[in-house]
C-alpha positions in Angstrom: -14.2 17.5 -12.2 -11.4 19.6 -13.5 -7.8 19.2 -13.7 -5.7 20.0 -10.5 -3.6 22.8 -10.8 -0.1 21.4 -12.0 -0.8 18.0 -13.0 -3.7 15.8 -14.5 -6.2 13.4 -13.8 -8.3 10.8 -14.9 -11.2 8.4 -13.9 -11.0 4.6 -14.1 -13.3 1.7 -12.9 -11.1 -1.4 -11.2 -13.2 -4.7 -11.4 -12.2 -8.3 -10.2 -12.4 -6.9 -6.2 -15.9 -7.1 -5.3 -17.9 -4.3 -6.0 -16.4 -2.2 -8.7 -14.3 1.0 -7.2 -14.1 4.3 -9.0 -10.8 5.4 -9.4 -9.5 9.4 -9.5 -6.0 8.8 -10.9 -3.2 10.7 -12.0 -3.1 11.2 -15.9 0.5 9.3 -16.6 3.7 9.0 -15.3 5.1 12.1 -17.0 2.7 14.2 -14.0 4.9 16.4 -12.1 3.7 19.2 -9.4 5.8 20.0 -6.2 5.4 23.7 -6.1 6.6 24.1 -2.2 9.2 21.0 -2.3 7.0 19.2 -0.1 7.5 15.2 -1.8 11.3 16.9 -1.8 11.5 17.0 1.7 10.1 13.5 1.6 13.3 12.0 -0.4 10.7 11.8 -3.3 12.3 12.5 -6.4 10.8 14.3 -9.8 10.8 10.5 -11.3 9.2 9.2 -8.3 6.6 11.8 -7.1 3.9 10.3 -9.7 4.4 6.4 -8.6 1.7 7.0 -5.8 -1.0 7.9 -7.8 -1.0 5.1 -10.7 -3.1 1.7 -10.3 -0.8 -0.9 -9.9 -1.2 -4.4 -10.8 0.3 -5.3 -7.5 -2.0 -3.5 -5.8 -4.8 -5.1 -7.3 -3.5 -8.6 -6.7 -3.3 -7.0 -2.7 -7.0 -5.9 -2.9 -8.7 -9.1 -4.2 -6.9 -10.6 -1.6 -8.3 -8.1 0.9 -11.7 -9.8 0.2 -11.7 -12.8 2.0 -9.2 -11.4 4.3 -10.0 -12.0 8.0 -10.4 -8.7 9.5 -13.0 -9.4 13.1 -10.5 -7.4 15.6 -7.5 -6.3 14.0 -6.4 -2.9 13.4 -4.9 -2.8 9.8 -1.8 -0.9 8.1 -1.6 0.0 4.5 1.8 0.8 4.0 3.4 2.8 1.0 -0.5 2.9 0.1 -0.6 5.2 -3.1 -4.0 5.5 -4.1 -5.1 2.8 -1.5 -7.3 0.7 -3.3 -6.6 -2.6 -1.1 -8.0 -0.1 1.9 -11.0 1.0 0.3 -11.7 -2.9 0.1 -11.2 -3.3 3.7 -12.9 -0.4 4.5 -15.8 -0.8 2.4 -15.8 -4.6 4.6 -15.8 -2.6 7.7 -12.4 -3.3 8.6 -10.5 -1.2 10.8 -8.1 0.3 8.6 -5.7 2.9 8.4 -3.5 4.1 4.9 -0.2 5.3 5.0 2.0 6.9 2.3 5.0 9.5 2.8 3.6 11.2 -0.5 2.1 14.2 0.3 -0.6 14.2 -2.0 -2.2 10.7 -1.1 -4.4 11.8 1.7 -6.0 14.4 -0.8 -6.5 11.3 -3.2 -7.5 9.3 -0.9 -10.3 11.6 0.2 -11.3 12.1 -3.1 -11.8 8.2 -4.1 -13.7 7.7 -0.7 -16.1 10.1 -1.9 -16.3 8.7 -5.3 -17.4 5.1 -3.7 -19.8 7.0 -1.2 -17.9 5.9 1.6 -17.0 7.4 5.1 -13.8 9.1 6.0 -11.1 6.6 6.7 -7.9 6.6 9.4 -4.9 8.5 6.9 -1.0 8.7 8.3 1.8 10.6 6.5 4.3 7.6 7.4 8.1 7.6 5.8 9.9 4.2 6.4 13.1 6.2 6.8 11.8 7.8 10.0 10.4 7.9 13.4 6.7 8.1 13.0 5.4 8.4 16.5 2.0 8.7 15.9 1.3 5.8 13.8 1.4 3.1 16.7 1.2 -0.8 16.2 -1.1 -3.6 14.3 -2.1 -6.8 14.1 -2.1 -7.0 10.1 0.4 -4.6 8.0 -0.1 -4.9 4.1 1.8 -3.5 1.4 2.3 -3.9 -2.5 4.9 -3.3 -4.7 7.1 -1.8 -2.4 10.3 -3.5 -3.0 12.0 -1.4 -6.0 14.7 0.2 -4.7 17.8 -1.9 -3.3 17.6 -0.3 0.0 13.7 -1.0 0.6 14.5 -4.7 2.0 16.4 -3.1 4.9 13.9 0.3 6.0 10.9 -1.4 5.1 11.7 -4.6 7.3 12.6 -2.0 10.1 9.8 0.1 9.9 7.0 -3.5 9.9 9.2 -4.2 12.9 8.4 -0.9 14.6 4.6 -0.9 14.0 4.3 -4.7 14.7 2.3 -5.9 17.1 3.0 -8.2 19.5 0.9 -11.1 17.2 1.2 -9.8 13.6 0.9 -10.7 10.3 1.9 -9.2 7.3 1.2 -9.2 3.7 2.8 -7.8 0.4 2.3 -8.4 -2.9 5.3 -8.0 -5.0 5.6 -8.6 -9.3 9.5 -10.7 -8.7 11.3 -8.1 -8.0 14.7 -8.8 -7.0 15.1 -7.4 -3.2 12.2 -9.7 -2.5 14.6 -12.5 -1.4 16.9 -9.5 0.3 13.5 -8.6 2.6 12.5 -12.3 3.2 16.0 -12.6 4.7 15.9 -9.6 6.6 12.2 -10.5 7.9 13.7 -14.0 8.8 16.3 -12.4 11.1 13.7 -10.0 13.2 11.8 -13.6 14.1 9.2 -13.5 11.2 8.4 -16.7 9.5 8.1 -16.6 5.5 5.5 -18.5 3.3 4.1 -17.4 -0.4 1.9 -18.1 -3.0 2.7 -17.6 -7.0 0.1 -15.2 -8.5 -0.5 -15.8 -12.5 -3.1 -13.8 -13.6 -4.6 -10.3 -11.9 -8.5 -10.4 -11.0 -10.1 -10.0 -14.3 -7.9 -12.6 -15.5 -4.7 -10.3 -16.9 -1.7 -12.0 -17.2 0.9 -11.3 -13.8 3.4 -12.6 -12.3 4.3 -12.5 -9.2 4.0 -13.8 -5.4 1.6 -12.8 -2.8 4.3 -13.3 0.5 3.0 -13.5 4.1 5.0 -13.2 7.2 3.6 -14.0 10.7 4.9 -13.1 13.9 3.7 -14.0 17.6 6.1 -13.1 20.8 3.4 -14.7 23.0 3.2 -18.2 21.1 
């Protein structure tokens, strides 16, 4: 497959999660292409706009833990999803499970990668922490990874679980010790969500990480 206008690509293989996934990716960070100021509008800047579509060892540390992941009866958010990678793992289980990103090139990759794994078309939302998203609705699981960067991610992201919560939910995020973890944890502590998380050493094929997979669980009718 050739290039995409504007920027470049490459194919990679991610092991350690099951089955092996086939990867479209983009080249490097140094990719730039927003031609009609579309990531723009999206308060994604030049140094930003190639973030989503890198593999992330975060989000491999999400997707292994995806595989064992009960799933029977809950609907599924992938927040901040990039190239979605612990989705296609639910997916691929049969999970019901929809990706979100506010980049607006993920759905394309997102497409793409389903068709490289020879699986069907899955549920995609364009879905910006920072804003009403209407559409998007609530869920019994939210999952995320890597998402914490930015000092004011504790406070929009803990906001926007809050919105899309359902009444029983839990959520999971990995995250490589980044310092507004404790900041969110807090902040998730206030809206009635209780905290517990596991240190992470090494990623799936046995890399070297650190970092802590973090869930928080929340149940208004308990």
């Amino acid at each position: 497959m050739s290039a995409e206008p504007g920027y470049q690509v490459k194919f990679e293989t991610v092991s350690g999660s099951g089955a092996d996934v086939a990867m479209r990716s983009l080249l490097d960070r140094s990719q730039f292409d927003d031609p009609d100021g579309l990531a723009a509008l999206q308060g994604i800047s030049s140094a930003q706009w190639p973030l989503f579509g890198l593999l992330w060892p975060s989000g491999r540390v999400l997707a292994h833990a995806m595989l064992t992941f009960e799933l029977q009866g809950r609907r599924v958010l992938e927040m901040g999803c990039g190239l979605a990678l612990a989705s296609l793992i639910v997916h691929r289980r049969g999970g019901d499970i929809t990706a979100s990103d506010c980049h607006p090139l993920a759905e394309d990759f997102l497409a793409q990668n389903l068709l490289l794994n020879h699986l069907p078309a899955m549920k995609y939302e364009l879905a910006n922490w920072s804003q009403p998203n209407p559409k998007l609705g609530t869920f019994d699981v939210i999952i995320g990874s890597d998402l914490l960067y930015d000092r004011g991610q504790p406070e929009a992201l803990s906001q926007f679980i809050d919105r899309h919560s359902a009444a029983a939910v839990e959520v999971v995020i990995a995250d490589p010790d980044r310092g507004n973890q404790a900041s969110f944890s807090k902040k998730m502590g206030v809206l009635g969500y209780s905290h517990s998380q596991r240190r992470i050493f090494a990623l799936p094929a046995d890399e070297p990480y650190k970092g802590r997979l973090h869930t928080y669980k929340r149940d208004l009718f308990g």
